[in-house]
Structure formats: C-alpha cells, structure tokens
N, C-alpha and C positions, 0 to 999 in steps of 0.2 A: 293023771292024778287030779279031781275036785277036788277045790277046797274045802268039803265036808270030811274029808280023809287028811287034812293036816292039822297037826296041833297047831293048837292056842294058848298062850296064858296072857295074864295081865289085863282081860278086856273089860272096859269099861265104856260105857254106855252114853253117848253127849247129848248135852240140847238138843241139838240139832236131827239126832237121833241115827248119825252116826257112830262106828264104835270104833274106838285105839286098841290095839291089844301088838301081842308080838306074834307073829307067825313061826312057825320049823318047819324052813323052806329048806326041800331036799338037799339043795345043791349050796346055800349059802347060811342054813341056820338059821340061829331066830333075830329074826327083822322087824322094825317095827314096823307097822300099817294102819292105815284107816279104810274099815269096811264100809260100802254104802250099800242099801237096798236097792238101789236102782243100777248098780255096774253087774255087768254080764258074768266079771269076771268073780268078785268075790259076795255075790248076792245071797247063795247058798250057807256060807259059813254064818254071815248075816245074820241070815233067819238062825240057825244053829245057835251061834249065842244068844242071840234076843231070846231065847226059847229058855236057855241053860238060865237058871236061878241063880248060879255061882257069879254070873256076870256084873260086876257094881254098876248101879242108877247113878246116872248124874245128878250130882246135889249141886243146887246152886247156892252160892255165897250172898251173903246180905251187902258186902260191897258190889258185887258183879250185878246185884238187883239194882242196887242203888244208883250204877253206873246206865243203866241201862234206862233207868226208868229218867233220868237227867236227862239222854239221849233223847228220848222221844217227847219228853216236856220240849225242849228247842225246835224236834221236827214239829211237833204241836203248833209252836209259836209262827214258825217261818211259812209253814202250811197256811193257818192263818191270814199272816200277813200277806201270803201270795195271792189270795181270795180276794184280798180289800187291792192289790197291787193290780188286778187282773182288770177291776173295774174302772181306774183311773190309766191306762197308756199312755191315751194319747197326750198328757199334759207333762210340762216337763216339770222338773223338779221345781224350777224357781217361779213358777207360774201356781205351782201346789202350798210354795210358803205365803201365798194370797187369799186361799182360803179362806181359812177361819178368820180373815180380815172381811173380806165380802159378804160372808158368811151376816158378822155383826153386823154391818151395817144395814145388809139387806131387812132382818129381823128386826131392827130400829126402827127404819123405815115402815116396814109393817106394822108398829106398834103407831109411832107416829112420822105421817109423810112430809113431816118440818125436819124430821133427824138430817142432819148434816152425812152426806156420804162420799165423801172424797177421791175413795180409792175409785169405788164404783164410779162414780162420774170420770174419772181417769180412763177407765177401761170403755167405758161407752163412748165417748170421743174417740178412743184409739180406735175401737171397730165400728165409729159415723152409725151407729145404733140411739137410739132415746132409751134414755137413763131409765124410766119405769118400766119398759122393756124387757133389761137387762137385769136390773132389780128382780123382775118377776120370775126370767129363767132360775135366777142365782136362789132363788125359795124354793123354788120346783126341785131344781139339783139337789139342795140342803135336804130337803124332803128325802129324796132319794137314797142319798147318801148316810143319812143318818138310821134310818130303816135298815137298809145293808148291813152299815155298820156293827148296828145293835144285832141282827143276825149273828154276823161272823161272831163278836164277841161275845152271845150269849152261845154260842156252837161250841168254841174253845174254850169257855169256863167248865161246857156238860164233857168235853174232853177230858180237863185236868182233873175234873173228879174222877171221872174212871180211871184214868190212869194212878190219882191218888190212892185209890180205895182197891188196888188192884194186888195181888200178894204174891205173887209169879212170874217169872218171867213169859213164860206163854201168854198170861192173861193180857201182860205190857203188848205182844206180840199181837195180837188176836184185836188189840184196836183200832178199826181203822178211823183216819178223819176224813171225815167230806161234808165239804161246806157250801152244797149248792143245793 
C-alpha cells in the first residue's frame, strides 16, 4: 500500500512546510504524523495534500511573529558583536578596560603634545618603547577601530530596519547578517 492510497483528515500545512494531519493506518487506525517532502516514505501523500485545497495554510500568530522577530533582533545583536569580538582576540579583557583611556590621551596628545598621558607613559615603560611611539600606534589602532566599528554598527542598524519593517515570518527568515 502507498501512501496515496491512505486516508487523511485534519492536515494542516506548517511553516516549515511540513504538514500534521492523521493517517488510517491499515493495521492501527488513525495516527497522528508529520509528512515531509523530502522522506521516501510519506513524500507522495505530501504532494497529494499540498495539492488538495481542503488542506489548512499555516497562519501565523502576531505573538509567534513577534517572538520570532525578538529572536533574531538578539541573533542580530550577538552576530554583531562577534564581528567587533573577532577583531580584538588577542587582548584580554582587562587590557580592553584601557582602551578608551589610551584612546583619550593619545587624541589629547594629538591635539596638544604638552597633554599629560599617564596611562600611556605606563604602558611604554612597561614594553621599554618611547612613549610617541606608542602614542602613534594607539592613533593608528583608534583609526582602525573606529572605522570598523562604525562598519559593524551602521550594518546592524541596515539589519534592524529590515527585520523591523519585515511583516512575515519568512521575510524575518530570509535575512541574512554578514558583516564583513
């Protein structure tokens, strides 16, 4: 017996685009199942209701959207921040809370080379470098960094509008982020 030769009732049709319904299976009656287009075994019935107009369309829910499109605002976010994560490794955390400190002073410095820079002269003794030296990579990097930055962050703003302005859950589905 194929599954084009068994009854069906109840099928209904999901995202995902497989379908629930119950089967009347010779031997046990009617069962629930889930058909998929791609199994060997129940691909034929498949096609059969996707075909049958009787079959209900999955409707989605405004909270099921709503949940969904949250979902991918965070993968958005984390995404993101893997991007900016990806291009700092090798530094560890507590060397990263020095940043925006080096950052200032170096740009001080650039403004006026009388600015007082304490941190940075810390660090250029620690690595027996001259302090303009270091000064200079720390502008270079800042340069870098902030280019990047503004990248990533203006990539995940062009993200949350699509996914803002999106009205389906396919369309939420159908975005992808790449931020290189």
């Amino acid at each position: 017996m194929t599954t084009q030769t068994l009854e069906y009732r109840a099928a209904k049709i999901l995202r995902n685009g497989t379908i629930d319904c119950e089967i009347n299976h010779p031997e046990f009656g009617w069962i629930p199942t889930t058909l998929t287009e791609d199994d060997p075994v129940t691909f034929e019935l498949h096609a059969k209701i996707t075909a049958d107009a009787s079959a209900s369309s999955y409707q989605e829910t405004q909270a099921e959207f709503e949940s969904i499109l949250s979902r991918r605002m965070i993968e958005l976010n984390a995404t993101a921040q893997s991007a900016i994560d990806a291009q700092t490794p090798e530094y560890p955390p507590f060397e990263q809370l020095t940043f925006e400190r080096q950052r200032a002073e170096a740009l001080a410095f650039q403004q006026d080379p009388a600015s007082p820079t304490p941190s940075v002269d810390a660090i250029a003794f620690a690595r027996e470098i001259d302090r303009t030296e270091l000064l200079s990579k720390i502008i270079s990097k800042v340069g870098q960094f902030e280019s990047l930055s503004c990248f990533i962050a203006g990539r995940r703003q062009y993200y949350e509008v699509q996914l803002n302005s999106a009205s389906s859950i396919a369309e939420l589905d159908d975005i992808e982020f790449i931020f290189n």
